[in-house]
Structures are given as C-alpha cells and as structure tokens.
VOMIKOL-118304 format. One record per atom (N, C-alpha, C): atom name; residue in three letters; x, y, z. Coordinates in steps of 0.1 Angstrom, whole numbers. Layout:
<sites>
+------+------+-------+-------+-------+
! atom ! rest !    xx !    yy !    zz !
+------+------+-------+-------+-------+
!   CA !  ALA !     X !     Y !     Z !
...
+------+------+-------+-------+-------+
</sites>
This chain:
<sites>
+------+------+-------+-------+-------+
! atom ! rest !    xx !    yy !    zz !
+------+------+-------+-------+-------+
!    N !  UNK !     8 !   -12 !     0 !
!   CA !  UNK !     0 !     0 !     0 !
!    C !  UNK !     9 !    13 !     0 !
!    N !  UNK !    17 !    11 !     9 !
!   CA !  UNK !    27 !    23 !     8 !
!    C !  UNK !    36 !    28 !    -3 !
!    N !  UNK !    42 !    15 !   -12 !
!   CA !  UNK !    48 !    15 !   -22 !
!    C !  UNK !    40 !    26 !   -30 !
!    N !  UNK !    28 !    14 !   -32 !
!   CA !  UNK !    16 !    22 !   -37 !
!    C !  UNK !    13 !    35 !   -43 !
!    N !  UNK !    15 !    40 !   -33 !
!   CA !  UNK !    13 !    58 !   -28 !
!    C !  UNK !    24 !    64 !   -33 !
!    N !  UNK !    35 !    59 !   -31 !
!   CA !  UNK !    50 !    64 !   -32 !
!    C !  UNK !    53 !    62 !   -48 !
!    N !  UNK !    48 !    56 !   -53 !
!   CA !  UNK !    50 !    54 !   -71 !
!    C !  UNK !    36 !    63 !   -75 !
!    N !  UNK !    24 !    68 !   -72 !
!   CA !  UNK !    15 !    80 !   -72 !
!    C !  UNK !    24 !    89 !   -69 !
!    N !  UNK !    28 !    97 !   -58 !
!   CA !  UNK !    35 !   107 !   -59 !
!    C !  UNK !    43 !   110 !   -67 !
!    N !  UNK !    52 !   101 !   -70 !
!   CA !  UNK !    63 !   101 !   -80 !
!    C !  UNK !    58 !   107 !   -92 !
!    N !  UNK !    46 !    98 !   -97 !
!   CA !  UNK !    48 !   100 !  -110 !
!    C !  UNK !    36 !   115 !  -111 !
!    N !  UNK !    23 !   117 !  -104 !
!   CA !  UNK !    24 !   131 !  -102 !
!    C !  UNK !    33 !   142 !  -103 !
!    N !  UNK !    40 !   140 !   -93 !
!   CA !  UNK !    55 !   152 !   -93 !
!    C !  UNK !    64 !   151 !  -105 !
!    N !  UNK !    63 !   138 !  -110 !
!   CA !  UNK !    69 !   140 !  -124 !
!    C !  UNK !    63 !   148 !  -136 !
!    N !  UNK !    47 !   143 !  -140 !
!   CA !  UNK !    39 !   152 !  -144 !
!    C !  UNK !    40 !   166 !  -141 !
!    N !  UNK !    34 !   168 !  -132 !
!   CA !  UNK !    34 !   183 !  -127 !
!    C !  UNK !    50 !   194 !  -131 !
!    N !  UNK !    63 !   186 !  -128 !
!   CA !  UNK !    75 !   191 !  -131 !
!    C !  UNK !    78 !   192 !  -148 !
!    N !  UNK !    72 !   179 !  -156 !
!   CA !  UNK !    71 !   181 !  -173 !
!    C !  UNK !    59 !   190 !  -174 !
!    N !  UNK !    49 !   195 !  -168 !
!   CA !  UNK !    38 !   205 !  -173 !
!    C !  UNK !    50 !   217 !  -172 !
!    N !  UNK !    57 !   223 !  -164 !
!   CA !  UNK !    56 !   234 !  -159 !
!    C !  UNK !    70 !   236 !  -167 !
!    N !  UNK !    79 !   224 !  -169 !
!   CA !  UNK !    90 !   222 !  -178 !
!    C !  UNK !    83 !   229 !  -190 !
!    N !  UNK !    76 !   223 !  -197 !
!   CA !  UNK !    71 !   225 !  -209 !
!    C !  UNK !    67 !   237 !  -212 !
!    N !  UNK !    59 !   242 !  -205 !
!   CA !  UNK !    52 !   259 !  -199 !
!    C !  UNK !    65 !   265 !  -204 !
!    N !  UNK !    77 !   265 !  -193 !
!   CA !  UNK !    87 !   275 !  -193 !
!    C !  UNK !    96 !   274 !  -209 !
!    N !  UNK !    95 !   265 !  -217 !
!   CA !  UNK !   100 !   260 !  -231 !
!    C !  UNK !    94 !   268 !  -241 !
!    N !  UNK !    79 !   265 !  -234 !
!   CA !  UNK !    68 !   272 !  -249 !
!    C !  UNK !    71 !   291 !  -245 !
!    N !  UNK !    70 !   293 !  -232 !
!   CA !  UNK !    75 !   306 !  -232 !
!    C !  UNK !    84 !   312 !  -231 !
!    N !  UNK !    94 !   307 !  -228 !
!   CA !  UNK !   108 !   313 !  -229 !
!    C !  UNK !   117 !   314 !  -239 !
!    N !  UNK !   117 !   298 !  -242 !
!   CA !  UNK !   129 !   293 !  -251 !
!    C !  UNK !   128 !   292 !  -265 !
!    N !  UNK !   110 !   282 !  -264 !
!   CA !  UNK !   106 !   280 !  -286 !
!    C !  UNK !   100 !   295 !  -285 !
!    N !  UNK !    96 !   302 !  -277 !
!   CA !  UNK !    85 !   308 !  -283 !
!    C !  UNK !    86 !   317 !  -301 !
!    N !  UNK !   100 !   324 !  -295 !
!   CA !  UNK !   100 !   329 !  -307 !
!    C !  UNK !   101 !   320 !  -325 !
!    N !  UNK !   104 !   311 !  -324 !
!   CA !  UNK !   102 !   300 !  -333 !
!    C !  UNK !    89 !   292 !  -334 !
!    N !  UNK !    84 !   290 !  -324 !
!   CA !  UNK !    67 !   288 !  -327 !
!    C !  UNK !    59 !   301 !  -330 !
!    N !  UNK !    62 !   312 !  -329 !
!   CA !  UNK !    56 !   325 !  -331 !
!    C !  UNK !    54 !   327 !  -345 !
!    N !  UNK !    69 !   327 !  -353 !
!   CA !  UNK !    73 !   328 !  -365 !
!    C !  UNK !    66 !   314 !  -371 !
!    N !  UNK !    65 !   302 !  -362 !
!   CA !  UNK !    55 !   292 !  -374 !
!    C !  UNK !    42 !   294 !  -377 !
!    N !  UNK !    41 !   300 !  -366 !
!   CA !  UNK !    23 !   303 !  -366 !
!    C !  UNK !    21 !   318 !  -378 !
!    N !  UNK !    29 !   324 !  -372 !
!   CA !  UNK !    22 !   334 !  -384 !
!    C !  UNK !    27 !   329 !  -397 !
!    N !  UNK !    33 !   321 !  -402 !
!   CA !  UNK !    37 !   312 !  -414 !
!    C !  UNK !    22 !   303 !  -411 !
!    N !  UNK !    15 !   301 !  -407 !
!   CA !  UNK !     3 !   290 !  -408 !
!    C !  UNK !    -9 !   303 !  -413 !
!    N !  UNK !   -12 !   316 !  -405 !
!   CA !  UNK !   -22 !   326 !  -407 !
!    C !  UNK !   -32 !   319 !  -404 !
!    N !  UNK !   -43 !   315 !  -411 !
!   CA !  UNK !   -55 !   315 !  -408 !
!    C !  UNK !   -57 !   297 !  -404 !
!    N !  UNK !   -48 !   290 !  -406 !
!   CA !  UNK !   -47 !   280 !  -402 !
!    C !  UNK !   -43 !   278 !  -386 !
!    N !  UNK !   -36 !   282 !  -383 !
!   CA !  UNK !   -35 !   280 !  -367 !
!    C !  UNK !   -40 !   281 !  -359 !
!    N !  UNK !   -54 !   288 !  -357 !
!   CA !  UNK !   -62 !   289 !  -349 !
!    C !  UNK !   -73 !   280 !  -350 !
!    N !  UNK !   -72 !   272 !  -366 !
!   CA !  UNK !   -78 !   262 !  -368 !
!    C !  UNK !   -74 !   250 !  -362 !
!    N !  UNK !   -58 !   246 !  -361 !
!   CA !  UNK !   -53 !   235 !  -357 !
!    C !  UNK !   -56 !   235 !  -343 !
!    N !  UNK !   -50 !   249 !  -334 !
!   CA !  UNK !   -54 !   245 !  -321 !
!    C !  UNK !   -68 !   242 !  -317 !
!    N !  UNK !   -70 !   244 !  -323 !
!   CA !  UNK !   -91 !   246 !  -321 !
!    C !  UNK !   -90 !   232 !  -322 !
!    N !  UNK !   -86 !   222 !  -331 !
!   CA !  UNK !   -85 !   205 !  -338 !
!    C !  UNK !   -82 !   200 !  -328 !
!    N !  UNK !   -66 !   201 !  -320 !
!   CA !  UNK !   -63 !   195 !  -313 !
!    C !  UNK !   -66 !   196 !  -294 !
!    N !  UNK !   -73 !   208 !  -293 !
!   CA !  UNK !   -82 !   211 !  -280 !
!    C !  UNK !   -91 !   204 !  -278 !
!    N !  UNK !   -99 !   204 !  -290 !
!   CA !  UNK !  -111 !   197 !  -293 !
!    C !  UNK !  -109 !   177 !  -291 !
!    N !  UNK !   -99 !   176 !  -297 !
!   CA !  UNK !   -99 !   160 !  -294 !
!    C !  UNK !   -92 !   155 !  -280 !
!    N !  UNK !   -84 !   164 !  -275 !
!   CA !  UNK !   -78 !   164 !  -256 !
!    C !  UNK !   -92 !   162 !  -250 !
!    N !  UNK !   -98 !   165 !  -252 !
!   CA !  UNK !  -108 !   172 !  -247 !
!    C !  UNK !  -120 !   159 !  -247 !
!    N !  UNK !  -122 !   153 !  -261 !
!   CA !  UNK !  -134 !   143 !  -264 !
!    C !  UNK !  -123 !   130 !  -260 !
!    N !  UNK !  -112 !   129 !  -260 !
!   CA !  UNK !  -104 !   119 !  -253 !
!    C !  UNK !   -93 !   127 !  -240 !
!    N !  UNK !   -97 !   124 !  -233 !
!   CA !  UNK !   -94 !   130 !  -217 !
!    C !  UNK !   -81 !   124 !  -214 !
!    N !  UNK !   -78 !   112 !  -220 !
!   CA !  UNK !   -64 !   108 !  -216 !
!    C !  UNK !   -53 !   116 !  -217 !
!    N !  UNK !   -55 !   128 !  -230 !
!   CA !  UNK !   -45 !   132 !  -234 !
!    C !  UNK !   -47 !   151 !  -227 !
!    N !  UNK !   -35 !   153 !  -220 !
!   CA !  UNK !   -38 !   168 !  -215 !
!    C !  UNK !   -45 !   174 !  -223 !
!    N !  UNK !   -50 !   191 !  -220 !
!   CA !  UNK !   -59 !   201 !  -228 !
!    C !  UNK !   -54 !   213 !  -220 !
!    N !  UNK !   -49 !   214 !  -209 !
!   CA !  UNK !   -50 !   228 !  -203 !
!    C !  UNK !   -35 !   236 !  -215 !
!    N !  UNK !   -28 !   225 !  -215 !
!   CA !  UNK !   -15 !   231 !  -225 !
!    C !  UNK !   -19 !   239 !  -239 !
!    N !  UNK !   -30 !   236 !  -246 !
!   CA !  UNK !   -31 !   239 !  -260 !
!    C !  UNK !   -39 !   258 !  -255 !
!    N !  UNK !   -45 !   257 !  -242 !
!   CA !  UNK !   -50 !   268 !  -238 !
!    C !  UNK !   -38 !   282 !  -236 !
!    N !  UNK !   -30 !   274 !  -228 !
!   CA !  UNK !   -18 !   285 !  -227 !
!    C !  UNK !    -9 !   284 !  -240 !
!    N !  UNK !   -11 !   274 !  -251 !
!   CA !  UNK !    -1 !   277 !  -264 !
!    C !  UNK !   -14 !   290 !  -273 !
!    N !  UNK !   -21 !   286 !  -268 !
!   CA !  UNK !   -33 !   297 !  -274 !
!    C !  UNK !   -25 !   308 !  -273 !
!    N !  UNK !   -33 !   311 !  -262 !
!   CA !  UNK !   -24 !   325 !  -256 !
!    C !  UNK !   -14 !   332 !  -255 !
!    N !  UNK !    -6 !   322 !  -263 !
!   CA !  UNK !    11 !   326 !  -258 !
!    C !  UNK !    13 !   326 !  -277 !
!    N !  UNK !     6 !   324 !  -286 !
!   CA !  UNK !    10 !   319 !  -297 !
!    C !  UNK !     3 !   334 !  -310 !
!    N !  UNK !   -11 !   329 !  -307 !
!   CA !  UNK !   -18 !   334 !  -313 !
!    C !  UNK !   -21 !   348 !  -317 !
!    N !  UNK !   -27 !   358 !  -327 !
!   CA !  UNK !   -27 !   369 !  -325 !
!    C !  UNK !   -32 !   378 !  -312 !
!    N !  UNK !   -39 !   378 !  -311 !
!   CA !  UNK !   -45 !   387 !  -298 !
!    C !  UNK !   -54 !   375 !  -291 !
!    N !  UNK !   -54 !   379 !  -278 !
!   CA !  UNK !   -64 !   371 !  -267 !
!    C !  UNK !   -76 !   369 !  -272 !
!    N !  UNK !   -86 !   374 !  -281 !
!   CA !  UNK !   -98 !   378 !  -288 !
!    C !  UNK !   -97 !   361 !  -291 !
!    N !  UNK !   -87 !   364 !  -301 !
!   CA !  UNK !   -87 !   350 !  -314 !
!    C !  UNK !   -84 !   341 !  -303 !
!    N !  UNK !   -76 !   339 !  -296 !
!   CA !  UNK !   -74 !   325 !  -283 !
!    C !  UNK !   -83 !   323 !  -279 !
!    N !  UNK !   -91 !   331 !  -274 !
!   CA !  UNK !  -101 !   332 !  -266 !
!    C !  UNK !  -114 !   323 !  -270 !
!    N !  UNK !  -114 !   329 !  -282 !
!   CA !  UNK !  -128 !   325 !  -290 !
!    C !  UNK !  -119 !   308 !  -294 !
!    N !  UNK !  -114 !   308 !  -299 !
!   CA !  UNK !  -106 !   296 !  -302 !
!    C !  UNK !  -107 !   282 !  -292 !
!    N !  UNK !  -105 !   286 !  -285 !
!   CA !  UNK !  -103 !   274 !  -272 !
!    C !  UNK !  -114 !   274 !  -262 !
!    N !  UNK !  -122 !   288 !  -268 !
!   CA !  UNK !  -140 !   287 !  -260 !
!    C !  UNK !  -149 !   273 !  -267 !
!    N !  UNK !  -147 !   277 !  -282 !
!   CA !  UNK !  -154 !   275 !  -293 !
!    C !  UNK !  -147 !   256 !  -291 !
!    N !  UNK !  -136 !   251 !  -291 !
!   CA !  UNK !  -130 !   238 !  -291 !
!    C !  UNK !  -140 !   231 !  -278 !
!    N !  UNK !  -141 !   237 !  -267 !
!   CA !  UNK !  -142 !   229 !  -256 !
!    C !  UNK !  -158 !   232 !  -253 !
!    N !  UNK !  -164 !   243 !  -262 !
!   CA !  UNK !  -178 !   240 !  -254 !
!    C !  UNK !  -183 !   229 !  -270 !
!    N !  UNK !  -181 !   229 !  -280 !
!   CA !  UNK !  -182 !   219 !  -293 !
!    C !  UNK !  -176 !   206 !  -285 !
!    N !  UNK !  -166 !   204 !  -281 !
!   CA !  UNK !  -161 !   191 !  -278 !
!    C !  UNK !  -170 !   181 !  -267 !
!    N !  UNK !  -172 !   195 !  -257 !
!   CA !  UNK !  -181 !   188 !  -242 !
!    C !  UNK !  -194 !   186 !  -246 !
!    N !  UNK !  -203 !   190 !  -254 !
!   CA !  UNK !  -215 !   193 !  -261 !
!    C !  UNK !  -213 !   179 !  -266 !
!    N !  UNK !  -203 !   169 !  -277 !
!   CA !  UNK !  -204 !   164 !  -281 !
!    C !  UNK !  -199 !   151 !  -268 !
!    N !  UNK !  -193 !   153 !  -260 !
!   CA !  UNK !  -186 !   145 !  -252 !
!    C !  UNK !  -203 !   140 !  -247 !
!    N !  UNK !  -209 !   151 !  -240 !
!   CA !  UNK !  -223 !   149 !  -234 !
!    C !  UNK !  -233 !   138 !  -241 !
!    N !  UNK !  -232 !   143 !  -254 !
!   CA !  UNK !  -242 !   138 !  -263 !
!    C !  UNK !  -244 !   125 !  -267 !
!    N !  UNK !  -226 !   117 !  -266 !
!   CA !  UNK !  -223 !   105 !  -271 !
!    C !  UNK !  -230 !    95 !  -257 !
!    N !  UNK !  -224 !   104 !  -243 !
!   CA !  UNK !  -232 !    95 !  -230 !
!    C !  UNK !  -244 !    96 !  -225 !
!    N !  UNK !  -245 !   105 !  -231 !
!   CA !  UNK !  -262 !   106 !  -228 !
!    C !  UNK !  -272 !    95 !  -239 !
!    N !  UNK !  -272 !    98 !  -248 !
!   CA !  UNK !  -277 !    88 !  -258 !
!    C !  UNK !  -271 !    74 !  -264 !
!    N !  UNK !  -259 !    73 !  -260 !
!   CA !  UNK !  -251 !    58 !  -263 !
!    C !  UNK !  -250 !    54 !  -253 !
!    N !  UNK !  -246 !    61 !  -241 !
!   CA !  UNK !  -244 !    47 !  -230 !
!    C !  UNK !  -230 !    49 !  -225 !
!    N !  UNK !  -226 !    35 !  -218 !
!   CA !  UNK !  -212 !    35 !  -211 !
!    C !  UNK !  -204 !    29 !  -220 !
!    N !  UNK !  -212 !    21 !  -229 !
!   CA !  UNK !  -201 !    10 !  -237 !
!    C !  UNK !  -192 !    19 !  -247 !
!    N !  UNK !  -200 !    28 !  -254 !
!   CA !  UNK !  -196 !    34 !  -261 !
!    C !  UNK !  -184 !    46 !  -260 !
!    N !  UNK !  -184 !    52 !  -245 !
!   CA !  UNK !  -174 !    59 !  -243 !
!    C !  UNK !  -167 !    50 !  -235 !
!    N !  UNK !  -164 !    44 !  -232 !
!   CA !  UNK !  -150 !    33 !  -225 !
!    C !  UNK !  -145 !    32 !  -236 !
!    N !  UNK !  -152 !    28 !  -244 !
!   CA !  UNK !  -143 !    25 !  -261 !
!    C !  UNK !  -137 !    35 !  -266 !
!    N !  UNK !  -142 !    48 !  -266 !
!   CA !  UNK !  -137 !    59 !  -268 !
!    C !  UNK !  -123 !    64 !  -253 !
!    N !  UNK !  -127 !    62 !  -244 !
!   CA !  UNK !  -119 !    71 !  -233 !
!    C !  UNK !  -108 !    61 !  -230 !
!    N !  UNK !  -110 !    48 !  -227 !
!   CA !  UNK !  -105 !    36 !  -220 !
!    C !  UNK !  -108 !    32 !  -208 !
!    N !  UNK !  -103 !    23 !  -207 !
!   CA !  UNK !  -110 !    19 !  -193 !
!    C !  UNK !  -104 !    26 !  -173 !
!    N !  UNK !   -91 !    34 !  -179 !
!   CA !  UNK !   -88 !    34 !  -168 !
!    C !  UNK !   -96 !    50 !  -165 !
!    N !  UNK !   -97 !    60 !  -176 !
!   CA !  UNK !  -104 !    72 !  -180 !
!    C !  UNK !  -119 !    71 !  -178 !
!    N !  UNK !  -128 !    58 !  -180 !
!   CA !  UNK !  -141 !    56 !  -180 !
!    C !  UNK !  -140 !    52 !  -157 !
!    N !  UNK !  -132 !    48 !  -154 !
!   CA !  UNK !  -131 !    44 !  -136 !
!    C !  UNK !  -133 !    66 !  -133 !
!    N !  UNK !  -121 !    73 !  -135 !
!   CA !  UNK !  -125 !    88 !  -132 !
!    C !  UNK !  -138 !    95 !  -138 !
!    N !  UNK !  -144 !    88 !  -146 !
!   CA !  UNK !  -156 !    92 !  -153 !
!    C !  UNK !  -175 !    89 !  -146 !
!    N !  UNK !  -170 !    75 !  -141 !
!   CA !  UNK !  -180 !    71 !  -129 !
!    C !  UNK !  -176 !    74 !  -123 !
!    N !  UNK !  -168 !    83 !  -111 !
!   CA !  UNK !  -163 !    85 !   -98 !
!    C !  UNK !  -167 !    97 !  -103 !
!    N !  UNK !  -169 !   107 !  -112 !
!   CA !  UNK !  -178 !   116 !  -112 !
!    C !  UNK !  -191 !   120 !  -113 !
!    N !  UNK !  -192 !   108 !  -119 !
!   CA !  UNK !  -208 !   105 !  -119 !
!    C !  UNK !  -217 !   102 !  -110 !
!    N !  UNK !  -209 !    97 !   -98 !
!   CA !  UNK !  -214 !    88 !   -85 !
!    C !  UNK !  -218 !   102 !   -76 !
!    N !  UNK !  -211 !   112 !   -81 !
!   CA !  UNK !  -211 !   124 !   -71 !
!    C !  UNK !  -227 !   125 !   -71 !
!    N !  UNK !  -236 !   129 !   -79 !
!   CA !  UNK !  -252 !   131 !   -80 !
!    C !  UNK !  -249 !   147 !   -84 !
!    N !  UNK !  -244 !   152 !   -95 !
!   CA !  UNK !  -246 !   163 !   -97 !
!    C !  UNK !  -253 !   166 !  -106 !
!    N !  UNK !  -259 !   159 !  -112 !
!   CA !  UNK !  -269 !   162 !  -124 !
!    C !  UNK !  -287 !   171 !  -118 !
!    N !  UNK !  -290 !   170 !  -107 !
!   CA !  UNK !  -298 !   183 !  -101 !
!    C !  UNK !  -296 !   194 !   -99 !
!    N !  UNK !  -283 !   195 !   -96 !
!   CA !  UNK !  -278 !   209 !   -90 !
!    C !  UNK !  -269 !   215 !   -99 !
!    N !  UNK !  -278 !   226 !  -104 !
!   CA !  UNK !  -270 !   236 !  -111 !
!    C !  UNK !  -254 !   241 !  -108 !
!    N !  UNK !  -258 !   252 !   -95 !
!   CA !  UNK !  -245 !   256 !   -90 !
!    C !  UNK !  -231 !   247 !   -84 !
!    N !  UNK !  -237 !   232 !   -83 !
!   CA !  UNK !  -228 !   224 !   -81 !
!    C !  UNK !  -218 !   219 !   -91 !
!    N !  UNK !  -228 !   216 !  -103 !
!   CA !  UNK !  -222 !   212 !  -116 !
!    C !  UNK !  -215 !   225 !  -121 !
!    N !  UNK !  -222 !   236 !  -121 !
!   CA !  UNK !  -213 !   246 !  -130 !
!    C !  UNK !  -198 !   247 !  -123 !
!    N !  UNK !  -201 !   245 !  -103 !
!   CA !  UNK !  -186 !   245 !   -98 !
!    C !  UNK !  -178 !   235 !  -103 !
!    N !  UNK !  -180 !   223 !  -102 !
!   CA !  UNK !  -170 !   211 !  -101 !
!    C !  UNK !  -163 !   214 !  -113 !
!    N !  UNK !  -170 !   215 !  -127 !
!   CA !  UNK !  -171 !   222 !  -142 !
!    C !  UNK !  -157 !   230 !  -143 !
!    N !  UNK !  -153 !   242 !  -130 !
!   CA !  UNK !  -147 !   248 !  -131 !
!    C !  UNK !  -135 !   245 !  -126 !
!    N !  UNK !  -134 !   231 !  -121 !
!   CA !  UNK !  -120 !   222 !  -117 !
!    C !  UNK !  -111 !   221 !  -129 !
!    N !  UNK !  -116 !   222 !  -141 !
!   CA !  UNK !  -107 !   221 !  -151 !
!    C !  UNK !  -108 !   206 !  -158 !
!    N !  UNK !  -117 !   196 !  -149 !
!   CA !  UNK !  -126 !   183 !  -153 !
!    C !  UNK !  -132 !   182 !  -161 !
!    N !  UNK !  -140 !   194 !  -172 !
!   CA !  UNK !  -149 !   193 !  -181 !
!    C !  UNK !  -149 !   180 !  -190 !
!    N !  UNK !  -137 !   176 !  -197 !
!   CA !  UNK !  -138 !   163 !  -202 !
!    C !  UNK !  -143 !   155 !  -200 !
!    N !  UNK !  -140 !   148 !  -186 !
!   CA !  UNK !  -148 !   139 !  -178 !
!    C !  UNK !  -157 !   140 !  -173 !
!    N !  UNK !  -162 !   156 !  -169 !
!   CA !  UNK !  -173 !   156 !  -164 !
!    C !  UNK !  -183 !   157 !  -169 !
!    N !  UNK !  -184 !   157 !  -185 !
!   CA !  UNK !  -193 !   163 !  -197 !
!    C !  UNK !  -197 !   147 !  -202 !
!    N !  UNK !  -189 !   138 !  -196 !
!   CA !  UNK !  -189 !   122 !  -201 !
!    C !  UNK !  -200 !   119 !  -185 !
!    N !  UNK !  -193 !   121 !  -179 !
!   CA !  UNK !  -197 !   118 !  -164 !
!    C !  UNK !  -216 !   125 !  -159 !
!    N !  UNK !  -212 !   135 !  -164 !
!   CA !  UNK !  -230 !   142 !  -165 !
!    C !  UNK !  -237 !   136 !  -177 !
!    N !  UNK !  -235 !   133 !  -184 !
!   CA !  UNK !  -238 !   127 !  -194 !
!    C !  UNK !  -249 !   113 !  -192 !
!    N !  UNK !  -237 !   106 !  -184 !
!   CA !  UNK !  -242 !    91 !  -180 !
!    C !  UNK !  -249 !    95 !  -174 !
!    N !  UNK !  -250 !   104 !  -164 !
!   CA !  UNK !  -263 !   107 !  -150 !
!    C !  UNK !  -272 !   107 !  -153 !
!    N !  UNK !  -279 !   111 !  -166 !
!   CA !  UNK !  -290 !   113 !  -168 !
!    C !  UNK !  -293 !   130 !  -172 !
!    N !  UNK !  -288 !   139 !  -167 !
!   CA !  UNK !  -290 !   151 !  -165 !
!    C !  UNK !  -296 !   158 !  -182 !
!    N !  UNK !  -304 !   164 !  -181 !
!   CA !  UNK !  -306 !   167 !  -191 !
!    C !  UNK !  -300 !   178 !  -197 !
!    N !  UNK !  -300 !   183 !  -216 !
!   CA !  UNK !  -287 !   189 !  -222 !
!    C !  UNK !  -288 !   199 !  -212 !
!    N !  UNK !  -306 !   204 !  -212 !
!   CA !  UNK !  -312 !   221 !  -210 !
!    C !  UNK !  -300 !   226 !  -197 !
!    N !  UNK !  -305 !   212 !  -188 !
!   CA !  UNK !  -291 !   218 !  -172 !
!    C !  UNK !  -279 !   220 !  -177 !
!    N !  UNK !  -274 !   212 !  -183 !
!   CA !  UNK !  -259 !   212 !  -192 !
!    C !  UNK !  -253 !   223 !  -193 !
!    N !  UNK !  -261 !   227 !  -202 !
!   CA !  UNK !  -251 !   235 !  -214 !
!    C !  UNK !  -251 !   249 !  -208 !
!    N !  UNK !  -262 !   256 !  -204 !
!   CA !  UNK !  -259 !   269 !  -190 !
!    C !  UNK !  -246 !   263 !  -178 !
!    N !  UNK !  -250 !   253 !  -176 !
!   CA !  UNK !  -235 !   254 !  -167 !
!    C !  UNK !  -223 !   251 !  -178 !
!    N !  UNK !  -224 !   243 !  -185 !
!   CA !  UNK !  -207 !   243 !  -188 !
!    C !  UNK !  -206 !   257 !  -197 !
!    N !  UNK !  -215 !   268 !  -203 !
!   CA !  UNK !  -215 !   281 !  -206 !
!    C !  UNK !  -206 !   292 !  -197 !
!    N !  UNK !  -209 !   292 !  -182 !
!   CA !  UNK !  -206 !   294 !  -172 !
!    C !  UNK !  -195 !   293 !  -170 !
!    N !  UNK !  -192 !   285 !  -169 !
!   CA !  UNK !  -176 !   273 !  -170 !
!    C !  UNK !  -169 !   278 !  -173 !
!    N !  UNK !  -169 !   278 !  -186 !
!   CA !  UNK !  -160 !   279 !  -199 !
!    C !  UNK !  -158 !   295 !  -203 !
!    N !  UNK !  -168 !   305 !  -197 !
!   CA !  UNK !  -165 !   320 !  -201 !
!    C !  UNK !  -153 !   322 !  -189 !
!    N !  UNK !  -155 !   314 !  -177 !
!   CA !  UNK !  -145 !   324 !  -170 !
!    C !  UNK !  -133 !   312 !  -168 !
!    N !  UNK !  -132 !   296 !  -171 !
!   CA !  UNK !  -121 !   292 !  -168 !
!    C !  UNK !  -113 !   294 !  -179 !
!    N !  UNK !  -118 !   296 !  -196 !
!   CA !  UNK !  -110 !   298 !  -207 !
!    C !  UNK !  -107 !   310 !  -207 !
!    N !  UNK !  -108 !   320 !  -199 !
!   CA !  UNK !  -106 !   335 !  -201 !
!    C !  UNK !   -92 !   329 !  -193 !
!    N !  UNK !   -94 !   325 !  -177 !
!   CA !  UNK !   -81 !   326 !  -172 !
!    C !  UNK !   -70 !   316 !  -182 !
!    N !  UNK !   -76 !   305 !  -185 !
!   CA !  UNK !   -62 !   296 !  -191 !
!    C !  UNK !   -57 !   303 !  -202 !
!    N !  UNK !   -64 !   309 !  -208 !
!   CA !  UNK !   -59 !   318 !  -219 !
!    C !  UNK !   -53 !   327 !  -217 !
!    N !  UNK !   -53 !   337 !  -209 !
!   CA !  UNK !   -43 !   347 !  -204 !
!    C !  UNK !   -34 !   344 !  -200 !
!    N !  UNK !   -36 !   332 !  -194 !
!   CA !  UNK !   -20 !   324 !  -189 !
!    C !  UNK !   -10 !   324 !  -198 !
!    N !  UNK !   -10 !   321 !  -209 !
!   CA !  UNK !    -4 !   322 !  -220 !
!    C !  UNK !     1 !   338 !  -224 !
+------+------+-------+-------+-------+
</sites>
C-alpha cells in the first residue's frame, strides 16, 4: 500500500515538473520560433489549435490545459485565443455529453479507455446532475472532459448542461488563456 502511494506521488511530481518544464519551453525558449510558425500558418492556426483542443478534450487521456496556454502565448491577440479554445471545448463537451447521454457506457469506454471511464463514474457517483451551481462549480476544476462524459451518464438533461458548462468555460477559458 505504501509502495503504492509512493510510485503515485512520484509520477504526479513528475507530471506536474514536465507540465511546468514544458510551460517555461513554450514561453521562454521555442517561443519565438513557434511564433514565426504560426504566423507562417495565418489562418490556419487557430484552426489546428481549435482541432487538437477539441480531441484532448473528447479523449481525456491526453492533457488540454496546455493547448489553452499555447493559445495564448502563440496566437494573435487574446480575442482570437479566446474564442478559439471557448469554441473547441464547449463543441467538444457538447459532443462529449451527447455521445453519453444517448449511447451509453459501452460506447465511451471504447472511446476514453477503461482506466479514463473508472474517473468518469467516480464523477458521476457524485449526483450532480440536479444541482445547477454544483455542476457549474465542479465544471470549473478544469474536469470538463470527464465531467461532460460523467453528466452525461447521470442522466441530467442537455437544457441543465449547457448553462452550466456556458458558465464554466466563459471564466475558466478567459483565465487559461491569459495564462499564455
């Protein structure tokens, strides 16, 4: 049990040390070379991040908060980030919702995996599909992937949904995006 715990920490602290590694890379070191590719891309780049937000996002395995701060740190003005990584994650959760709400569990395990579909019922178990202000908080953990799979399964209907993850997503994508 203790091992246990001690190979969790580890690889947390490793994570956490390659997020923040990575952060100081995209802003310090590539920036000016990812800056110069992007405006070499123009109207394309705000399409690719929007692509690859959007699938972090409908597959939870893979980080999402990073493509928010490359937004911001990359793109023309905060406007275009903004809208960019609003537009990826309320289209992705919308669809994330839709798949568990009307297909079921089988169908997003196949999609998420099975260790991704265990944090997805451990959200679901919570009962937040009545309570508005509860869902729009949890929403704002930065869990929307999972939890747009996880409300989903509950039953909750889109109408409760989509006002809270609206909510959500105006003020958590403002901050991840200025992070950048």
């Amino acid at each position: 049990m203790r091992k246990e715990k001690s190979r969790k920490f580890l690889l947390i602290s490793l994570c956490v040390i390659a997020a923040v590694l990575f952060i100081y890379l995209i802003a310090y070191e590539w920036n000016e070379p990812i800056e110069k590719f992007v405006k070499g891309m123009g109207f394309w780049a705000p399409l690719g991040i929007f692509i690859l937000r959007a699938m972090s996002t409908i597959f939870p395995a893979l980080p999402n908060s990073i493509y928010a701060v490359l937004a911001g740190s990359v793109l023309e003005d905060f406007k275009t980030a903004y809208i960019t990584i609003f537009l990826a994650d309320f289209l992705s959760c919308q669809f994330a919702f839709l798949i568990a709400r009307y297909l079921g569990r089988e169908p997003v395990r196949r999609l998420v995996g099975i260790k991704a579909m265990k944090k997805i019922e451990s959200f679901n178990q919570n009962q937040l599909e009545g309570n508005f202000f509860l869902m729009t908080g949890v929403l704002m953990t930065g869990f929307f992937d999972f939890l747009s799979y996880g409300i989903g399964l509950g039953g909750t209907r889109w109408r409760l949904f989509t006002p809270a993850l609206l909510l959500c997503l105006v003020i958590f994508d403002a901050v991840a995006v200025s992070i950048g």
